[in-house]
ROTI-305335 format. One record per residue (C-alpha): y, x, z. Coordinates in pm, whole numbers, plus 50000, padded with zeros to 5 digits. Layout:
# ROTI-305335
YXZ ...
This chain:
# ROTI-305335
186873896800311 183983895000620 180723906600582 177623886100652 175663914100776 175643948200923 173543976200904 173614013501028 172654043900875 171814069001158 172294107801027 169894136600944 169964162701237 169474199001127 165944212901267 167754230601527 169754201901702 166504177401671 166794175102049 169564158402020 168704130901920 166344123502269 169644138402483 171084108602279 168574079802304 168164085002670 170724067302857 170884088003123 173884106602944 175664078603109 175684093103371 174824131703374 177924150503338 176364180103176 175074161002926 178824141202863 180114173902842 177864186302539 178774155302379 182604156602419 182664192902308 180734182701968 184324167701928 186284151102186 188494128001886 184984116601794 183424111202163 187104089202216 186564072801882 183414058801953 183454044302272 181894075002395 178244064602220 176854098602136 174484081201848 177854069101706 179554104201781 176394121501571 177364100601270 181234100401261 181434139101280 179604141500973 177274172000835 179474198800835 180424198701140 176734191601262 175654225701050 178234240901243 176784234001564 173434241601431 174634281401312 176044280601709 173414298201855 174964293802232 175334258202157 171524256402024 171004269102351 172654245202592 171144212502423 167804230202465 167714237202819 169744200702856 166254185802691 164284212402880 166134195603233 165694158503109 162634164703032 161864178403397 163704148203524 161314125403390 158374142703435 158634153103839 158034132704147 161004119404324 161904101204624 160024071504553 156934092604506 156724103104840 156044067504996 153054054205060 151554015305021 154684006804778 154333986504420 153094005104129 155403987003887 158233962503967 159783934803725 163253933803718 164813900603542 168663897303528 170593877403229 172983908403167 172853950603232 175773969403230 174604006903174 177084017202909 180164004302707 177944016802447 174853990002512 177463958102563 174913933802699 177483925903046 179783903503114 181053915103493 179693922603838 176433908403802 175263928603499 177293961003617 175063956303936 171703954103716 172503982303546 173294003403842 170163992104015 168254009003713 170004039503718 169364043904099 165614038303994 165534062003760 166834087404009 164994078404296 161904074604079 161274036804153 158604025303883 160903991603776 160973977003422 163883957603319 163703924603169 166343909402962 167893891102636 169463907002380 172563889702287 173593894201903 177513893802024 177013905902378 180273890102584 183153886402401 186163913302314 189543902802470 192943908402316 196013896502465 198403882302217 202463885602231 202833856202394 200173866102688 197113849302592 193523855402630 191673861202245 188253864502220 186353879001918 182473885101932 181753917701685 178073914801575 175993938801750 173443958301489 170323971401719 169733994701481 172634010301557 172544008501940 170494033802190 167514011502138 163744014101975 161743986401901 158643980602043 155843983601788 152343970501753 149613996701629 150313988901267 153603994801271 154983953201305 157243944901554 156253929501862 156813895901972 156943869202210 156663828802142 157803802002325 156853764502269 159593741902220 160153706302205 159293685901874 156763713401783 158933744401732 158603776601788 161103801501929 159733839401828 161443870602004 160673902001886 161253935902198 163843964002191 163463991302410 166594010102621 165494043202822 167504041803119 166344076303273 162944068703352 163134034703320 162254009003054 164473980302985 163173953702770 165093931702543 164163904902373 166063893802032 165903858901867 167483873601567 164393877401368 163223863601009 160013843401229 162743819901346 164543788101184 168533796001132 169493780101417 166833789901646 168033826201516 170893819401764 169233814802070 170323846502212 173523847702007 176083853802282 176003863102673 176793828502894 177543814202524 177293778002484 175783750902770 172743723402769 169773729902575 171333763202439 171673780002801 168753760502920 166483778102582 168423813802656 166943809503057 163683797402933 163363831002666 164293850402959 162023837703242 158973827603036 159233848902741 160003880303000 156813877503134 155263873402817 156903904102713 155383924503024 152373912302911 152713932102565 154503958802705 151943968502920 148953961302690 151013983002378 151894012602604 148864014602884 151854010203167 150633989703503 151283955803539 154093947303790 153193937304140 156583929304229 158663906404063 162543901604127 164873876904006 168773889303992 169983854504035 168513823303937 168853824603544 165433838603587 163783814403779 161643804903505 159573833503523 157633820403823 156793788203646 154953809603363 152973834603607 151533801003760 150733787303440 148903823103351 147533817003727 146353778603640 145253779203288 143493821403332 142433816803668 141643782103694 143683781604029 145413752004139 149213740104106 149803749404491 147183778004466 149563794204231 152573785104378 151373808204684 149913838704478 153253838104272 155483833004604 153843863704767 155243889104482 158643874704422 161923885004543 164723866304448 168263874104500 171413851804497 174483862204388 177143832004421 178693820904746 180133788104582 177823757204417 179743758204074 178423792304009 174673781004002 173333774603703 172353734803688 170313712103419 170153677303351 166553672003472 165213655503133 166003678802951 164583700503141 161103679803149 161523672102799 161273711102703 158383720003017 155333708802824 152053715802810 152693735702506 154663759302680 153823762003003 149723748903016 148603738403363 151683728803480 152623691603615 155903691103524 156893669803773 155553694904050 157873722403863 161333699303865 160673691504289 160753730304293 164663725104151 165413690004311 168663695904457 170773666704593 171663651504280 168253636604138 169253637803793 169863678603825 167503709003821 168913734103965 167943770703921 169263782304287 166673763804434 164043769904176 164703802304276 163843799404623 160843781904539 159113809004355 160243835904582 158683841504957 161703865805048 165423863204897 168613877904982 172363878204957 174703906504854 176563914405138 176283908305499 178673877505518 177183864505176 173963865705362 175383840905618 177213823305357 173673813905146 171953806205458 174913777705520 174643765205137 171123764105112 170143751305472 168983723105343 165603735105251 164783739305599 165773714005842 165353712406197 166643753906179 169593776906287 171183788705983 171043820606165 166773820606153 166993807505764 164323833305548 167683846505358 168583884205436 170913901505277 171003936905078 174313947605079 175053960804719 175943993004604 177084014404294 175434044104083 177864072004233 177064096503954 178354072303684 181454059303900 182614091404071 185184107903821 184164139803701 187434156603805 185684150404202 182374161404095 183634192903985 185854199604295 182144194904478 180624210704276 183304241604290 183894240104653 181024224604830 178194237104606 177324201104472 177714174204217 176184147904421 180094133704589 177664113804830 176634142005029 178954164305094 181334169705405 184284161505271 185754169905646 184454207805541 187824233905552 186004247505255 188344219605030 191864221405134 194144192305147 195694208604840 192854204804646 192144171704723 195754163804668 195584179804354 192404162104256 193984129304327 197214134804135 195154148303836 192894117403805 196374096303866 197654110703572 194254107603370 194534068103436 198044068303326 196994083202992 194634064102918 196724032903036 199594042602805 196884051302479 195354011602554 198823999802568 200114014202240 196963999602074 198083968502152 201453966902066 200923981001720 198173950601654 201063928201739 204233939101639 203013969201427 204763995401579 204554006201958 207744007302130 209294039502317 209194026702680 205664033402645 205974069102678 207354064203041 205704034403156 203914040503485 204734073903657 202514093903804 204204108304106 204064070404199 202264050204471 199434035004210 197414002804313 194763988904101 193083954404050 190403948603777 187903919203794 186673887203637 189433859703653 188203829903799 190623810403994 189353822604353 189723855404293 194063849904285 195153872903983 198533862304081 198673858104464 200823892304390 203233870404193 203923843304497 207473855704572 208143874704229 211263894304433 209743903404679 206733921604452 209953930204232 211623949004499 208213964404585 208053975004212 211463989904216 211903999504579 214384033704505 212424055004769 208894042204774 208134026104457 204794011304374 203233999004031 200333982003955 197383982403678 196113952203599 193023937903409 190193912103363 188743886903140 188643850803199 185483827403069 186233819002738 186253778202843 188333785203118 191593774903052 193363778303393 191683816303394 193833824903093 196713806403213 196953833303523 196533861203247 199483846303047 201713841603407 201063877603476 201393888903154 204863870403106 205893892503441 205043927603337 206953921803053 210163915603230 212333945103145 213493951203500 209773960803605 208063965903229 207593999203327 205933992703674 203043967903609 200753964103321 198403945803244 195623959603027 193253942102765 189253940702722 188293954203053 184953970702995 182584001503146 184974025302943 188054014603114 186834008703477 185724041503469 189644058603393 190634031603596 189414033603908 189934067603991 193244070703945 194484040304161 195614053804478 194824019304630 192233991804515 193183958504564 191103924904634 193123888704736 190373865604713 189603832904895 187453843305201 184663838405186 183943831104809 183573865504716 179773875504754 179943909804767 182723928004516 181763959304392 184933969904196 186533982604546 183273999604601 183674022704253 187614030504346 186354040504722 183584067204529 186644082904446 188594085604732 190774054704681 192154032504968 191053997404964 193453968505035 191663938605086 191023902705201 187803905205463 185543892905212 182403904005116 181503939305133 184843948005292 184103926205550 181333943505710 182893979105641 186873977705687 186924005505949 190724006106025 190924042805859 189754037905522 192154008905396 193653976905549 193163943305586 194663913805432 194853889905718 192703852505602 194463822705677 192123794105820 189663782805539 190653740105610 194533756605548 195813736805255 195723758804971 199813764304896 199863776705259 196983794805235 198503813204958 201853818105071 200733830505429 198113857605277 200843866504961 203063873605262 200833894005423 199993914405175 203713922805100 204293931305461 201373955605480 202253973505143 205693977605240 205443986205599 201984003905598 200534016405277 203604030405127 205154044705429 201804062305409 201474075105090 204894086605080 205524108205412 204674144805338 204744173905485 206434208805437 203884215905156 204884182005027 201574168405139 200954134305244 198634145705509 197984109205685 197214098805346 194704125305248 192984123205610 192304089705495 190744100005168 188464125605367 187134098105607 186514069205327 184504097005108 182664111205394 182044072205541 181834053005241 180154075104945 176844073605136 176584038105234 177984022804919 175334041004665 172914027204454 170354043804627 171094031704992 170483995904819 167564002604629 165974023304928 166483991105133 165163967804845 162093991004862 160783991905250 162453955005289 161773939405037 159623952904740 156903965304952 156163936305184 156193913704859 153503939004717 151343940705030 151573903205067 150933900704652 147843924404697 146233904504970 146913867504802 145443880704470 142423901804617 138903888504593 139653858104335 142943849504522 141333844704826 143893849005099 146213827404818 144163798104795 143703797405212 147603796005245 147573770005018 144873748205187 147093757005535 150283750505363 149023716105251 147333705505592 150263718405770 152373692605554 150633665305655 150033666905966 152483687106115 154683654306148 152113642506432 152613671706635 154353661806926 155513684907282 155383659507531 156183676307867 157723709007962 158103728208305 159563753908424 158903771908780 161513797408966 164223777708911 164443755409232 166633782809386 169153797709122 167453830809000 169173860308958 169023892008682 165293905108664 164043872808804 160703856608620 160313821708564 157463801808420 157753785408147 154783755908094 154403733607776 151713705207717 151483700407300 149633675407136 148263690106832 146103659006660 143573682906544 145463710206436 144333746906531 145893762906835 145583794306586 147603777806312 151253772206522 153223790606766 154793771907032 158083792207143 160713784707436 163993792507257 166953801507489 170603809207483 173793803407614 174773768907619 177863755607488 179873723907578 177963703707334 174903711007471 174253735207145 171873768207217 173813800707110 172763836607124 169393824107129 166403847207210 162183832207161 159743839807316 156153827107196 153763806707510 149963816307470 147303791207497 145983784407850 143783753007819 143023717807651 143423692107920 142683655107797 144463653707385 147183680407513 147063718307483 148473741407760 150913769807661 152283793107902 154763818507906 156503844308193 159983848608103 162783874408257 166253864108293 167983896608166 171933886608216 173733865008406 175593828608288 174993794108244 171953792007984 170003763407815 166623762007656 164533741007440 160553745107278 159253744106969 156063745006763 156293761006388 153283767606202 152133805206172 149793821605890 149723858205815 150543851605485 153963836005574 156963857705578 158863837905816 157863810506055 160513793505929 159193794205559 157793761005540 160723740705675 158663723605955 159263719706304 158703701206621 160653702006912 160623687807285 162483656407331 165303662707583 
């Protein structure tokens, strides 16, 4: 018998443990150790038994034990000061605090957040990523607000039958029973947000609150009695269904987000953002509403808004491949943009802004782009990756000089660093924070690392055995004995958790199944493997790796030596990834855009064995892991696969376990351990949370806020004028022609330190000297006659003589070689980011 509905009753705290309940409903327990601890100790079966949700753990151990607590007077004691130090936290300036000309609020839109397995609104990297970006907010004291949907089911629950295959189940969520408060009007209603749809309908969202730290994240839920029944589903599942159902979830989050921000701010006196960022392009919408506020408010123009709405938008891409980018057929699209939803706005203005190749799609990438002056990639190579995709949208352009930069990402270090190497800081260097201590100290011995890496070995184990039983007795009602012994934690342990899609190779490790079985089984230096991931719920080729490498671990021979785990979540990567000696990532180069798994398992002083893909790619120092060696990308794929399979064998077998299992007279694998000293000392720093969001700050977040503040100052002044240039500059700028160019000091060949004048005659057909910049762009020259290694270097105005303007530039010849060199006029504002921005350019005609 199934219920049709769920509700939770929360318990009555005794007077003396009312403070609690905020330790509880803040989710920075997620990450504060002291805090975990209090909870655990209530009653560590409970704290296991509920996913570690301390609102959950407050019910299921019941009164008695609660009245307990409350006689405890030490107890009473440490959740007091706990509340006393989270309240401090919140209350007292932090990094952020101490800059000067930053944002004052900052929108943060991303379809998912992963802060907790006890908030399960994430599906994989991109949401883990959101929610660490809040967390490192919250400690750095950026002033963000998070924007997002609630989804009823949040992503779906994966069991692995006997026969190896993927299961999904989608438990309904209950709010009411989550770390979340509703956000309430002065009379006590719930507020909402509308959204106009098509045939006259209305799609009503009321707000749920999460406290991330210091931060506010904003939900909105379709769920609600204002809605029709199936409208109630909107926001029923996380990347659930496709057409008009994604298309309505993108358009709640975009439009409805900013909507929300409206209320939030108005209910709770907070400032309006100045900055807003997209986390991929599911958000894109968002812009299209803030110029509709612009339009039908401010009575500004469709290209006047465009501009004021560019100047405060950041948006970042996430997906190094097309098929990741979300993509609409464009009437539906223009069949749900009306003037009921969005007033102002020329709908056929708004689907140009998403005109990709295809003229029957909208896509969100480049509706993306459109709204947002500055954007960015995940990783360095991603960053060069996007500007190849999307280069496009400016023609006549390097890809190198393309307005995409990239933000390497990073992860929240206190809620990925195991507490076992917190405490050994915390013990032996004086700190919990892992990221800045020197881990080359002689304060920590190599026996207490050792011993701190064997201990969190076992811990995985433990766990991996628990999950493992759990399965078997759903399916065959009984766990068998083998259990008990599978995996072995004296052993060489290599881990590998992710989403499944196909170009991420779950089984690459399975291309020559004895050669990974004599790897497994190797008498002397044996290795096993933990395994997990979930694969879309549509695709079927994902689950048919799962099944293949399922079918393997079962194999009695090496059952005992691989194992592949089910439903991986926050609560699992987090036993997981400390206790792999080695992390390991096989996918095609260069379709991963950043991979942040590796990044968690490296927190912890784990060895990363990888393809150079991205974030690997740009910190793979030769001491803190290996490389997988890429075959070429135009390899056919079967060779691809068998030559990097190959490799990866060789370098486990030869390298990383001849490593791992060479000790010394203390039985110490000293090589081994030198390596876990360099990759925490290196990598902790670089890979946090807060390196990224520092860099999203002073790159990013406050040149979109000065530029915001100047378009929107003095009734969008400086907006509308980049408008009116933007427009002129479009056409005319095709009449622009450079019609002669000179250069003197060249007649004899020049040598290092030389000058040499460079002379350019430009007709401009009425266009301002002040509005372009003519540059002489130089480089090395290769066979083709391409320019490489380029330097510019920008010619001032001399004179008008006849209908052409003289430019002029002195240029040094700093190194020696064979060089070529070209000029160019691009339009220049001080409102444009880039000179490249507008996608116009003309060049001298060789």
């Amino acid at each position: 018998m199934r219920a049709i509905r769920k509700f939770t009753v929360r318990t009555s705290l005794p007077e003396r443990l009312r403070r609690l309940e905020q330790l509880a409903s803040n989710l920075r327990w997620s990450w504060h150790e002291p805090t975990r601890e209090l909870f655990r100790e209530i009653s560590l079966e409970g704290w296991r038994a509920t996913g570690h949700d301390p609102l959950q753990l407050l019910g299921w151990v019941g009164t008695e034990r609660l009245g307990q607590l409350a006689a405890d007077d030490a107890f009473v004691a440490r959740v007091d000061a706990l509340a006393d130090e989270l309240d401090d936290y919140l209350s007292q300036a932090r990094w952020y605090q101490s800059l000067e000309d930053v944002p004052e609020s900052i929108a943060y839109f991303s379809p998912e957040f992963g802060i907790t397995s006890a908030l399960p609104q994430y599906s994989g990297g991109l949401g883990i990523l959101a929610g660490d970006h809040l967390k490192a907010a919250s400690d750095l004291g950026v002033p963000i607000v998070g924007v997002g949907l609630f989804y009823q089911a949040g992503y779906f629950k994966q069991a692995i039958s006997r026969e190896g295959w993927q299961q999904e189940a989608y438990p309904v969520l209950d709010p009411d029973g989550l770390p979340l408060t509703i956000l309430r009007r002065p009379d006590g209603e719930h507020a909402t947000v509308s959204i106009a749809l098509p045939g006259g309908r209305t799609l009503h969202a009321r707000i749920w609150q999460a406290t991330i730290g210091r931060v506010p994240l904003l939900l909105l839920d379709t769920n609600i009695h204002e809605n029709d029944d199936d409208l109630r589903g909107v926001a029923d599942r996380l990347y659930g269904g496709g057409g008009e159902h994604r298309l309505q979830q993108e358009l709640l989050l975009g439009i409805g987000g900013v909507r929300a921000l409206d209320v939030y701010s108005e209910l709770t006196g907070a400032p309006r953002p100045g900055v807003f960022h997209s986390n991929e392009g599911h958000a894109g919408f968002l812009g299209v509403e803030r110029m509709s506020q612009l339009i039908s408010r401010e009575g500004l123009g469709f290209d006047e808004a465009l501009a004021v709405v560019r100047a405060g938008t950041v948006f970042t891409t996430h997906t190094p491949v097309p098929a990741g980018i979300d993509r609409f057929d464009v009437e539906l699209v223009r069949s749900h943009l009306t003037g009921e939803l969005v007033p102002g706005i020329d709908v056929d203005r708004v689907l140009a802004l998403g005109r990709e190749s295809d003229p029957n799609i909208f896509n969100m990438a480049q509706l993306g782009f459109s709204i947002a002056q500055r954007a960015n990639g995940v990783s360095k190579l991603h960053g060069a990756v996007s500007r190849s995709m999307f280069q496009d949208r400016w023609p006549g352009f390097d890809t190198d000089e393309l307005p995409i930069t990239s933000v390497t990402n990073g992860v929240h270090a206190s809620t990925w660093t195991s507490p076992v190497l917190k405490h050994l800081a915390e013990r032996e260097l004086g700190t919990l924070d892992t990221t800045r201590c020197d881990w080359a100290s002689d304060a920590v011995s190599d026996e207490t690392i050792w011993a701190a890496r064997n201990e969190m070995r076992r811990q995985t184990i433990e766990d991996a055995r628990a999950r493992t039983r759990v399965k078997h007795e759903r399916n065959e009602g009984v766990a068998p004995r083998w259990i008990d012994a599978m995996l072995d934690p004296d052993v060489l342990t290599i881990g590998f958790a992710r989403r499944v899609p196909t170009y991420k190779r779950l089984t690459l490790m399975l291309h020559d199944r004895d050669r990974l079985r004599a790897l497994l089984t190797h008498p002397e230096r044996p290795v096993q493997l933990i395994i997990a991931g979930k694969s879309h719920p549509a695709d079927e080729a994902g689950k048919g790796l799962i099944q293949e490498l399922v079918r393997f671990s079962q194999e009695p021979e090496v059952r005992g030596r691989i194992v592949f785990l089910e439903n991986y979540d926050i609560s699992m990567a987090k036993s997981l990834y400390p206790g792999c000696d080695v992390w390991l990532n096989n996918p095609l180069r260069p379709l991963e855009a950043c991979g942040t798994s590796g990044m968690k398992a490296a927190l912890n002083g784990s060895l990363n064995l990888s393809i150079l893909d991205g974030w690997w790619d740009e910190y793979f120092d030769g001491k803190n892991g290996w490389a997988i060696p890429s075959a070429h990308e135009q390899m056919d794929a079967a060779q691809r696969d068998a030559f990097e399979a190959n490799a990866l064998y060789e370098i486990i077998e030869h390298q990383v376990a001849p490593r791992f299992y060479e000790r010394d007279e203390r039985g110490l694998p000293t090589a081994w351990i030198e390596s876990i000293r360099h990759t925490l000392a290196t990598l902790s720093p670089e890979l946090s949370a807060e390196r990224m969001l520092a860099e999203y700050v002073s790159r990013l977040y406050a040149p979109a806020a000065r530029a915001s503040a100047l378009a929107t100052a003095d009734g969008h002044r400086a907006g509308r004028e980049l408008a009116a240039f933007t427009g002129r500059m479009r056409e005319s700028f095709g009449r622009i022609e450079v019609r002669h160019v000179e250069v003197e000091g060249v007649d004899t060949p020049p040598i290092i330190g030389d000058t040499v004048l460079v002379r350019a005659y430009v007709a401009l057909d009425g266009i301002a000297e002040s509005d372009v910049k003519v540059e002489v762009v130089a480089g090395r020259i290769t066979e083709e006659g391409e320019l490489r290694s380029t330097r510019r270097y920008a010619l001032e105005p001399i004179a008008v003589e006849g209908d052409a303007h003289r430019f002029e530039v002195q240029v040094q010849l700093p190194v020696a070689g064979t060089f070529g060199y070209t000029v160019r006029v691009v339009p220049q504002h001080p409102l444009l980011d880039s000179e490249v921005e507008l996608g116009l350019v003309a060049y001298a005609k060789g």
